[in-house]
N, C-alpha and C positions, 0 to 999 in steps of 0.2 A: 170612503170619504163621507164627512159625514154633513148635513144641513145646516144653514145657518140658524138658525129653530132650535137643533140639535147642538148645536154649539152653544148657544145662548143660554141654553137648558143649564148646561156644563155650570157655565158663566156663574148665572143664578145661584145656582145649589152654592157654588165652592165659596161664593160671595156673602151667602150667610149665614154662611159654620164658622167662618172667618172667628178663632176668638179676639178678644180685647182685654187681654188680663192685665195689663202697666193700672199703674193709680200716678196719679186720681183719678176716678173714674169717670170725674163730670170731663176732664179734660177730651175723654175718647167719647164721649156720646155725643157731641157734635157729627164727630168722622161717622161712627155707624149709622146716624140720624139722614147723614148726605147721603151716603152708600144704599140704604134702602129707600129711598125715591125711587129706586128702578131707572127709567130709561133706555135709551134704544143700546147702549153699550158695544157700541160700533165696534172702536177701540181694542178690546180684547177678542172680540167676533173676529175680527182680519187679523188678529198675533195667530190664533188658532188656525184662522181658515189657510193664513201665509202657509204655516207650519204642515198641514195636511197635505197640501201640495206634494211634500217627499214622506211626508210620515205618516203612520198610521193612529198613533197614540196621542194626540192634541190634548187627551186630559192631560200630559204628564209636565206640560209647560203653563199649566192653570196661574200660578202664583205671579210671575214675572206678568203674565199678563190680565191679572187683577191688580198687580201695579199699576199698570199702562191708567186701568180704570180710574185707581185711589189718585193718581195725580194728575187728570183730567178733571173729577170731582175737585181735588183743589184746587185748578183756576178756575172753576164756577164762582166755589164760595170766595173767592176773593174778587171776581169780578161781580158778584151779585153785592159786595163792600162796597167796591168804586160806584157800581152804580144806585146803589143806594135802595134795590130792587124787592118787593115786599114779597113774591111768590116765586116760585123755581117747582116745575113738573107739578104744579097746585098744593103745594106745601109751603108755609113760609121758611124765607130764608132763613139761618143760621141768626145772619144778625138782629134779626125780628123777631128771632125764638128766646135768643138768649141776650146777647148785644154785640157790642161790635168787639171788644178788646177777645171776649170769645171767639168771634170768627177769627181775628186774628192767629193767635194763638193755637187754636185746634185746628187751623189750615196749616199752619206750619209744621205742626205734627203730623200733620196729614202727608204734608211732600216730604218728610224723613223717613214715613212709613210706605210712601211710593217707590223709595230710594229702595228702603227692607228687603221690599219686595220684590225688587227688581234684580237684587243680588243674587236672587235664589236659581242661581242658574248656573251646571257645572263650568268648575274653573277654566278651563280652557277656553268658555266660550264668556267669561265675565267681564273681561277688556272691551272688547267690542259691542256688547252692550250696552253698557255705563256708557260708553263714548257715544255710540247714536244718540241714546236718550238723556245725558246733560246736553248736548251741541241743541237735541228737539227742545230741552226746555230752555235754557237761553232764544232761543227764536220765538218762541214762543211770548215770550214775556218781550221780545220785542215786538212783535205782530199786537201787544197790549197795546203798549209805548204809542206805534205810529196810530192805533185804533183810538186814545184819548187825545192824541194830537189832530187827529183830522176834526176833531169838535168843533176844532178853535178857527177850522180853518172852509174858505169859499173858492179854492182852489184847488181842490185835491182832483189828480189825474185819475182814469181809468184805469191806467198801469200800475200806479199808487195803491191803488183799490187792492188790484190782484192781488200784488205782492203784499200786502197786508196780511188779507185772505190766506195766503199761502201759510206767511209766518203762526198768524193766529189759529185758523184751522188745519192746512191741508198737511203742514209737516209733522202732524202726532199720530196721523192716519198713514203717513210714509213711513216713519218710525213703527209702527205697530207690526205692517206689513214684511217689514226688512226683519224686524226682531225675531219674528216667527219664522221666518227662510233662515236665518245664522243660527235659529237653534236647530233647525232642522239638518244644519251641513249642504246648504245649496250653496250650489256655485257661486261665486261672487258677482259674478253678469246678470245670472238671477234675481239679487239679493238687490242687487241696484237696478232693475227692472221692476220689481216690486216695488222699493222705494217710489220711483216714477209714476206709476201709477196710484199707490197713494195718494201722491201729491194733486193728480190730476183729478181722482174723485172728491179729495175733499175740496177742490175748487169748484166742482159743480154743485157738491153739496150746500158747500154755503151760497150760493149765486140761489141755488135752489130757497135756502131760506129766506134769503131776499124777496125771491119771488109768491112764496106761501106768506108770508107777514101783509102781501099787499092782493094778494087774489087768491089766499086759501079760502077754507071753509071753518069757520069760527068751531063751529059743533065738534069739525073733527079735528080740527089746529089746535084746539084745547086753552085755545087766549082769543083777545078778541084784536083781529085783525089791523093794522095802519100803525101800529107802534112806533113805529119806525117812519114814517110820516110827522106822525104826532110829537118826533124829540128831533127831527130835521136829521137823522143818522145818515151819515154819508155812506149812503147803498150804491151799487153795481145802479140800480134804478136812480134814483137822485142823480148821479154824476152823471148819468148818458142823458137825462132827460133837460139838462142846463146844456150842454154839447151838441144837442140835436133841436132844442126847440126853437120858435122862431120869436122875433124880438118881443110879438104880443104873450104867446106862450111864454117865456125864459119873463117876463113881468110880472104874471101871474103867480107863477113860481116864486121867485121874489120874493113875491108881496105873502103867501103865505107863509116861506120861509123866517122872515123874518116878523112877520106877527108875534108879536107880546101876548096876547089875549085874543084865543077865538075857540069858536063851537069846533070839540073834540070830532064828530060826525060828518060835518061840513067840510071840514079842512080837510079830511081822509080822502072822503066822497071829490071834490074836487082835485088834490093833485093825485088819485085814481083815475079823476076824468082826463086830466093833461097827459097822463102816461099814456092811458090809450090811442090818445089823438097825435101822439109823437112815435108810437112804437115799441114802447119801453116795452112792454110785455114779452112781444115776437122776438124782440133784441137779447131779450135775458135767456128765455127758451131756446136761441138759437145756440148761445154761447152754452149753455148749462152742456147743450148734447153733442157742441164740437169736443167736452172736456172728458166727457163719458164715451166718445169715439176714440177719441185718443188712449183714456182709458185701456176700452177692450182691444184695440189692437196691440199695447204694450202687453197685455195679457199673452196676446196671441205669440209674443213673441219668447213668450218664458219657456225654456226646453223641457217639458215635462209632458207627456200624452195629454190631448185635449182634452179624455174622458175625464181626468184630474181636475180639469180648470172649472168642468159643469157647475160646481156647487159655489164658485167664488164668483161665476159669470151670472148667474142665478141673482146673488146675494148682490152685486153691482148694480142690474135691471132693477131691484127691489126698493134701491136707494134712489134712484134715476124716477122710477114711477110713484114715489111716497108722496101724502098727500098731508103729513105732519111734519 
């Protein structure tokens, strides 16, 4: 079995031998320029780590899931479009390097070349592939949909939220996971036990961002903290903190929510201060680690020797304890 470390090693190497021979060639130097940002590359780490579970050779499923990668990179650059966003991993975006009809354009190339690669997987098992991963990207791009719609909006649920989260984040992490067990020939109970937990870490992982955006450590967050304060983003934090406060708190809120014009530091520094005095913090912590129990017990339940599970149980704590 091998490390998540060890896998990502994989990842790396086979990611930038990758050629790009089509022309023109300005059209692909966007996609390689995304691609070598690095990043934590979750994504293909769990196709792999899924796959090891029954198999021994995880390098030999590398392409389908530098797929998985290539078309996660493409909803960045295209949400780093919508939102109009100048830096991504401290690189400028796409649309700030070159313009926007670019990002356009070589993002789309981008998801045909997600597609490519996704194909590369023997026939027998290319049905059920293709099918998990368009049904993940249709969701996905609706977890977009209800994410620019909640902008608009001062009533979004906490249930709302989740499933959001789900559609946006946690089903290309379920997808990933399941894609790695069908190529491997795991059982089908398995395969959708995988899925399951997928789903379930990438809902703490984003709950988790929530919660790094608003009491990480700048230095090692790699951005500088309250962003998400600072554009009123309807977080797991924001929605509990209007639900839980009290009439003089839930004014406060308000009032900075809806400010026009105020000091970027202040306004951070303050609905920080409201979260603490409501709970927000404990509440998101609480939920981040019922998702990550849930988690490892669907783990527990996958039929394969425990010593197997060490390396994917490992790599789960590792996402549960990150502090970017």
């Amino acid at each position: 079995m091998l490390s998540s470390n060890e896998i990502l090693k994989l990842v790396n190497e086979f990611l930038a031998q990758l050629p790009y021979e089509r022309k023109p060639k300005s059209l692909y130097e966007p996609v390689e320029y995304v691609l070598s940002m690095g990043g934590k590359r979750i994504r293909p780490v769990l196709t792999l780590m899924g796959y090891n579970l029954w198999r021994e050779n995880p390098e030999s499923i590398l392409m389908p899931a530098v797929g998985l990668e290539t078309y996660h990179n493409y909803t960045l650059l295209h949400d780093d479009l919508m939102d109009n966003a100048d830096m991504r991993r401290g690189h400028e975006t796409v649309h700030r390097r070159w313009d926007a009809n670019k990002a356009i354009l070589s993002g789309d190339s981008m998801l045909v070349l997600a597609y490519q690669r996704m194909q590369q997987v023997p026939s027998d098992k290319l049905p059920a592939v293709l099918d998990i991963f368009t049904q993940t990207a249709l969701e996905i791009g609706e977890g977009q949909e209800y994410d620019m719609d909640f902008e608009t909006r001062n009533d979004v649920t906490e249930e709302e939220y989740i499933e959001m989260i789900r559609l946006k984040t946690s089903v290309l992490l379920a997808c990933a996971l399941k894609i790695g067990a069908l190529l491997a020939d795991a059982p089908k109970e398995d395969a959708d036990r995988l899925y399951r937990l997928g789903e379930q870490v990438g809902l703490a992982f984003q709950l988790q961002d929530d919660l790094l955006d608003v009491y990480g450590d700048p230095k090692v967050f790699g951005k500088a903290i309250g962003g998400d304060i600072t554009s009123n983003k309807k977080t797991y934090m924001l929605i509990n903190a209007f639900n839980r406060a009290n009439e003089k708190q839930r004014a406060e809120l308000t009032r900075w929510v809806t400010a026009k014009t105020f000091n970027r530091e202040v306004k951070v520094a303050e609905v920080t201060r409201l979260y603490d005095e409501i709970g927000i913090r404990e509440l998101c912590e609480e939920r981040i680690n019922y998702y990550f129990q849930q988690a490892s017990q669907t783990l527990s339940e996958v039929n394969v020797p425990e010593e197997r599970k060490v390396q994917l149980r490992t790599y789960m704590d590792e996402l549960l304890h990150r502090n970017k």
